[in-house]
N, C-alpha and C positions, 0 to 999 in steps of 0.2 A: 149245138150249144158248146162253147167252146168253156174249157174246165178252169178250173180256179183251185187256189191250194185251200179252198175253203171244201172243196169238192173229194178232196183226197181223202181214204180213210184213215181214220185212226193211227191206225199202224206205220201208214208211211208218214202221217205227219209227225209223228213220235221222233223218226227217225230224220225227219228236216230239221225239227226243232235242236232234236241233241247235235247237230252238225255244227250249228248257228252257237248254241250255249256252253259248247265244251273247248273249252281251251286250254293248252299245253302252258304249264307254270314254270318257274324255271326248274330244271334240272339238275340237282344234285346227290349229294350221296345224301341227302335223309329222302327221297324220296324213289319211289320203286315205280313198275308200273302201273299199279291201282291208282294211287294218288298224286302222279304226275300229272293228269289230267283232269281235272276238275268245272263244274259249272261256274261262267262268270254273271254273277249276283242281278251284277248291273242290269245285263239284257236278260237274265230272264225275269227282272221285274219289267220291264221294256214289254215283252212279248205277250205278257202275263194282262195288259191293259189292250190288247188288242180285241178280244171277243173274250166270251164265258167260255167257249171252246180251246181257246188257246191258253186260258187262265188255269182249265183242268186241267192241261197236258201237262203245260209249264212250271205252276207254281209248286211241283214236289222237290220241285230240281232244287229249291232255295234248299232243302234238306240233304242234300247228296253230302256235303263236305261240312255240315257245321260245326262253328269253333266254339267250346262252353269256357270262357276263361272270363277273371276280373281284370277290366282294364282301371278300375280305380285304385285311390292308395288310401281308405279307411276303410269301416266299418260299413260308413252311413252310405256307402255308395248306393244312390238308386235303383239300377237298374240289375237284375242278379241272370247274368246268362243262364245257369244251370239252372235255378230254380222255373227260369220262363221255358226252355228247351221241355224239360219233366212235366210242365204244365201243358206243353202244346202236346209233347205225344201222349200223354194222358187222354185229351179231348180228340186226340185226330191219330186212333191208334194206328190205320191206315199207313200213315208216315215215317211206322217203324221200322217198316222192310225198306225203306227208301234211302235210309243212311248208310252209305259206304265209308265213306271216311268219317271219322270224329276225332276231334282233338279235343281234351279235357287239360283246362290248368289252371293249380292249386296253389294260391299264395298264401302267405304269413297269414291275410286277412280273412280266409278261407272258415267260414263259421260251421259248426257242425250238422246245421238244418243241410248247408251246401255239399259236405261228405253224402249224406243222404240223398240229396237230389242227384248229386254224380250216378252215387250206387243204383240208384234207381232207374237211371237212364241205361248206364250196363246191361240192365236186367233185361230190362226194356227193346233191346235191339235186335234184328231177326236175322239178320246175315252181314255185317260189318265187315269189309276187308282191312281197314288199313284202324288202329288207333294210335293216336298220337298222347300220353300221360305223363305231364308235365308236375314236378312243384317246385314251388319257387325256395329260396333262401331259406332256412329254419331260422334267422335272424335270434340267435337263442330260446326257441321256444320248442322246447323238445317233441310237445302234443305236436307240432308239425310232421314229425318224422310219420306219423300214422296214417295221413291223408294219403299219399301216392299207394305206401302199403296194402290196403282198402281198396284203390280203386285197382288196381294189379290182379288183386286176388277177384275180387268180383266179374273182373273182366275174363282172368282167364277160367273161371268156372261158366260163365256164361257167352262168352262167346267164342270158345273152345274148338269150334266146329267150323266157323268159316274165315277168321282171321287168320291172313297170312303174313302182315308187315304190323309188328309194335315196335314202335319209338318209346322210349323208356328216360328222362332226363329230369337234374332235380338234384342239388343237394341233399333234400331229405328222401328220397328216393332208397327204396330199400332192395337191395339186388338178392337177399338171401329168402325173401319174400319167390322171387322167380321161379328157386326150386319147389317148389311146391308147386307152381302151378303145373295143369298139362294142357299143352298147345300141340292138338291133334293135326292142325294146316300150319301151323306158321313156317313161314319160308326164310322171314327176316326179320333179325333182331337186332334195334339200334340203341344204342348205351352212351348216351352224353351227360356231361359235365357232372358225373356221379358223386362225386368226392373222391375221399380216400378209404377204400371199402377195407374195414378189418378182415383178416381171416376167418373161412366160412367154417373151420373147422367141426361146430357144431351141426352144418348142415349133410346128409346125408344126401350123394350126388350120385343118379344113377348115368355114369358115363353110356357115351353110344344112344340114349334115350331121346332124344331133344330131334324135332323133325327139319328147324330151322336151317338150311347151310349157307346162309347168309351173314354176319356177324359183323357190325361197324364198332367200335370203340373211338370216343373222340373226347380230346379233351376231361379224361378222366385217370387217374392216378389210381391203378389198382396195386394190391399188393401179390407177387411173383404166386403164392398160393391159389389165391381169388379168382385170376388174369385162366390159372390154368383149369380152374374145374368151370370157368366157362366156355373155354375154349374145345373141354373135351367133350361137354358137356351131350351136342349133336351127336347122329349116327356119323354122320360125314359134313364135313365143312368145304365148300367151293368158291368163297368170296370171301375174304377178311380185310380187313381192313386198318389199322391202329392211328389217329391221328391228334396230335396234339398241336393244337392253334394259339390264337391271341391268349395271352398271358400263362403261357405253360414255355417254357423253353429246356424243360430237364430233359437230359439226352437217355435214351432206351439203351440196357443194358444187353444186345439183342443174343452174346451168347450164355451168357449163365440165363436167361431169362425166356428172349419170346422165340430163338430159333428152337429150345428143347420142345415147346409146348407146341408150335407148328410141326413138328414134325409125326405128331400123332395123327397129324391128316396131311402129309407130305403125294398121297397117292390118290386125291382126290380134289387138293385145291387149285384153282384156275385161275385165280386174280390175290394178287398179294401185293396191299398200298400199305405203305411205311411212311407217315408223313411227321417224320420228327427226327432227330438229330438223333446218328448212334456212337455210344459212348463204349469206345475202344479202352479206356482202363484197364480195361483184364485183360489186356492183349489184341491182337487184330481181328475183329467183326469175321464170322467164318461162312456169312453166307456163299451157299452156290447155288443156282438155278438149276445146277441138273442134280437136287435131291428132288426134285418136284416135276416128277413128269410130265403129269397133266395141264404146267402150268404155261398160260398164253400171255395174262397182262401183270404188269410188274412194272411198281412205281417205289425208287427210292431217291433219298437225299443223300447218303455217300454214295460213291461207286469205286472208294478210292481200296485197292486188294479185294477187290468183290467181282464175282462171277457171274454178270447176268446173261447168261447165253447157255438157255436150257433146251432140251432137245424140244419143247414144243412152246416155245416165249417166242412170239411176234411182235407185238410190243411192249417197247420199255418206255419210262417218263420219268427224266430224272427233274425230281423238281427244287430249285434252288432254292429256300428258305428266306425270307426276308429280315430274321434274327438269327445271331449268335444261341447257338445249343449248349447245356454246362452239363457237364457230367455229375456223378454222383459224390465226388468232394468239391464240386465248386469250381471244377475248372471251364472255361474253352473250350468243347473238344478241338481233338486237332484239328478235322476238315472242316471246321468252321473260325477257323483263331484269324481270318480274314472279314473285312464287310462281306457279306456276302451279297449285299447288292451291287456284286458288278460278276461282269464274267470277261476274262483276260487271256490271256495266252495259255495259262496254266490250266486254267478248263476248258481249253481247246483240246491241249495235249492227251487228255484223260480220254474227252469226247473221241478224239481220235484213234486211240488207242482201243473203245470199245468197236467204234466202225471200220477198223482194222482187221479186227479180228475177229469176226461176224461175217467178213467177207473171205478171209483166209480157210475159217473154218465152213465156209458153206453153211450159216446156222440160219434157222429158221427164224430169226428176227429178220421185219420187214421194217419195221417203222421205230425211229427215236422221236418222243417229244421230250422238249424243253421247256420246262414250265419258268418263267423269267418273268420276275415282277421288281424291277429295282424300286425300291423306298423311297417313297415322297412325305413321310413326317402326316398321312393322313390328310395332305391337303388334297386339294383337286389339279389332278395333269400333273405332269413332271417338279420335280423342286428342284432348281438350278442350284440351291446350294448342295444337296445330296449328289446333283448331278457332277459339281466340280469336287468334291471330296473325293469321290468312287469311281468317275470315269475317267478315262483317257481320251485324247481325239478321236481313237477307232469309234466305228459303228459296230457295238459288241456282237449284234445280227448277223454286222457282217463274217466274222469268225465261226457262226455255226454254220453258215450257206456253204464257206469253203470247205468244211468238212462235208457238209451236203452233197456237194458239186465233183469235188474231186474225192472222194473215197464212195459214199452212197449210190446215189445216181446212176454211173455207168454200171452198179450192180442188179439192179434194179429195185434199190432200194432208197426209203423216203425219211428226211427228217423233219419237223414240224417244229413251231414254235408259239407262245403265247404272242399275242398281237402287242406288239411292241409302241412304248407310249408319242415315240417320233416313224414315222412311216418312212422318212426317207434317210441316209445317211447324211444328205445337204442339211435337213434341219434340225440333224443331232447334232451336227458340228457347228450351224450357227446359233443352236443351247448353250453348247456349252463355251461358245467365244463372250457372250455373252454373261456366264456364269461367272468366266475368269473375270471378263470387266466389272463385273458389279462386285467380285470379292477384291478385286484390287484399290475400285472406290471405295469398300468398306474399311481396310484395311487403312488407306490412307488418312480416312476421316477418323479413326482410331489413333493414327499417330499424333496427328494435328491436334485431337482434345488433349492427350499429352499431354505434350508441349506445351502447350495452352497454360494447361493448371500446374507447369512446373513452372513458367514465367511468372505465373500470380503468383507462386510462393515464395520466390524469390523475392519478387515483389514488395512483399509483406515482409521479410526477413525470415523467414523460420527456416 
């Protein structure tokens, strides 16, 4: 009789099915590896219509990653994720060990039956890795500030034991709510778009305590107190992270501010991304690589008096910023008082100067990336008008290969770059012939309307 996957048991169909249903989502810095990989919906409703036998395997998989959030914009919205979620595990308790990831998110419209259904659900969970606890805008309604708070605290008295990654984002988001909790696994802890958290002064911070040594900051405006009693907050910290994105352009004060507070885990962290502009006001940025031993990857935006060649940095990512950074009166900084979507001679010179000396000193850096995204205004593909403003004829590409090629390379060492929006040097140069000719027709058809409406006036007499 020859066998059939009908014929397989359990166990190994278990393990066909999750091959077929799991799929890697994209990969960034809010996700780790619990919840980089996820069931896709699609097929295993697909699979789930195949027999009763495939329906029992499959159909818990719908539970692995569920997301409880309102996608409406009133009250009267019909359909209530969280409340339907708390009703299914209610009826099919079964399916409460089966949830790994959850994402909960709390908007303006967020009614307090719906606090209760969250909380509920918390309660409800038997081993969760990853939670995701979102709320939305307080849109001036202060009762909002309490909804994230709630589900914070519920979570970490309840699922204390096996979560290891909380995402935590949310204007009304309460971060002084955190100290109280205790997160016996967690490994990482992500912190977006927070606000501007006052001083925690009232909260009592037991340093060295916190089992986390993961720590992302994005797009949040802490104050220099706040920034530091979370950062000391772990036994040891080994990943940090700071980054500020679309609509934040204020440049980090990094030495009155974030290098004092790194250095309280200077002998334990191993990846250190700065993705924000640093504001040299107070004098020149005093980073060095070699206060940080243990450290391997390291990602900044200036590199200009900075040391990144530490005795254990392999690699480095200097990543170019697609906005101007302002300091804390309003200025420019200096490494950015240019567009920064282009890269020229002058960011050759620097780059060169680090792959210089990397190879003079024998340092343990293998690899430079180039993180290089010139600005296109949001449109799609390159914009010939940003391209003729910012670029020159070179292929800016071209300029990091030659430091590739003649300094790297015969060391045996490697540079990298983001994938560049023209592939070849022939069709950046006929962009930007192109660009010159339609800004020269612009240009002309500007002078001609002139003209034009200075003839009429004259015309007319005035």
């Amino acid at each position: 009789m020859i066998p059939t996957i009908n014929s397989l048991p359990d166990e190994l169909l278990v393990t066909v099915i999750e091959s077929a249903v799991f799929e890697a989502i994209s990969i960034d810095r809010e996700t780790c590896s619990e919840c980089a990989r996820i069931p896709n919906n699609s097929l295993v409703k697909t699979l789930s219509l195949v027999s009763h036998r495939f329906c029992r395997i499959a159909q818990p998989y719908l539970f692995y990653a569920p997301r409880a959030r309102h996608d409406g914009s009133d009250l009267s919205y019909p359909l209530n994720p969280l409340a339907k979620l708390r009703d299914t595990l209610e009826s099919r308790k079964a399916l409460c060990s089966r949830i790994r990831v959850l994402t909960i998110h709390l908007t303006r419209y967020t009614a307090h039956e719906d606090l209760e259904a969250a909380e509920h659900i918390l309660r409800r969970l038997a081993r969760p890795s990853c939670l995701t606890l979102e709320a939305g805008d307080d849109w001036g309604h202060p009762s909002q500030s309490r909804s994230l708070k709630m589900a914070v605290i519920v979570a970490a008295t309840q699922c204390s034991t096996s979560v290891r990654h909380v995402h935590i984002g949310g204007q009304s988001a309460s971060i002084s709510q955190l100290f109280e909790s205790k997160w016996n696994s967690l490994a990482r802890l992500d912190l977006r778009h927070i606000g501007i958290i006052p001083s925690l002064k009232g909260k009592t911070v037991e340093f060295g305590s916190a089992s986390f040594t993961t720590l992302s900051v994005r797009e949040t405006n802490f104050l220099s107190s706040s920034l530091e009693r979370i950062v000391r907050w772990p036994r040891k910290l080994e990943h940090f992270a700071f980054i500020k994105l679309q609509g934040s352009t204020s440049a980090l004060d990094w030495n009155n501010i974030l290098l004092p507070i790194l250095k309280h885990h200077s002998s334990t962290l191993r990846t250190i991304d700065i993705r924000c502009g640093i504001d040299r006001s107070n004098g020149e940025p005093l980073f060095d690589a070699r206060l940080f031993p243990c450290l391997t990857h390291l990602r900044l935006r200036c590199i200009k008096n900075i040391n990144v060649l530490g005795p254990s940095v392999t690699h480095f990512t200097w990543d170019l910023p697609r906005a101007n950074s302002y300091s804390s009166t309003g200025q420019i900084i200096p490494d950015d008082e240019e567009n920064w979507s282009q890269f020229g001679e002058r960011h050759e010179a620097r780059l060169r100067d680090i792959a210089t000396a990397a190879v003079a000193q024998d340092a343990a850096l293998r690899t430079i990336h180039i993180e290089f995204h010139p600005g296109n205004d949001g449109r799609e593909g390159p914009n010939p008008w940003n391209h003729y403003n910012t670029f020159s004829a070179w292929y800016p590409w071209e300029l990091m290969e030659r430091v590739r090629d003649e300094v790297l390379r015969p060391s045996g060492r490697e540079l990298t770059y983001s994938r560049p929006p023209f592939e070849t040097k022939t069709a950046w140069q006929r962009d930007f012939s192109a660009a010159v000719k339609q800004r020269e027709n612009f240009l002309k058809r500007k002078i001609a309307e002139i003209q034009a409406r200075e003839r009429e006036r004259r015309a007319r007499g005035l």
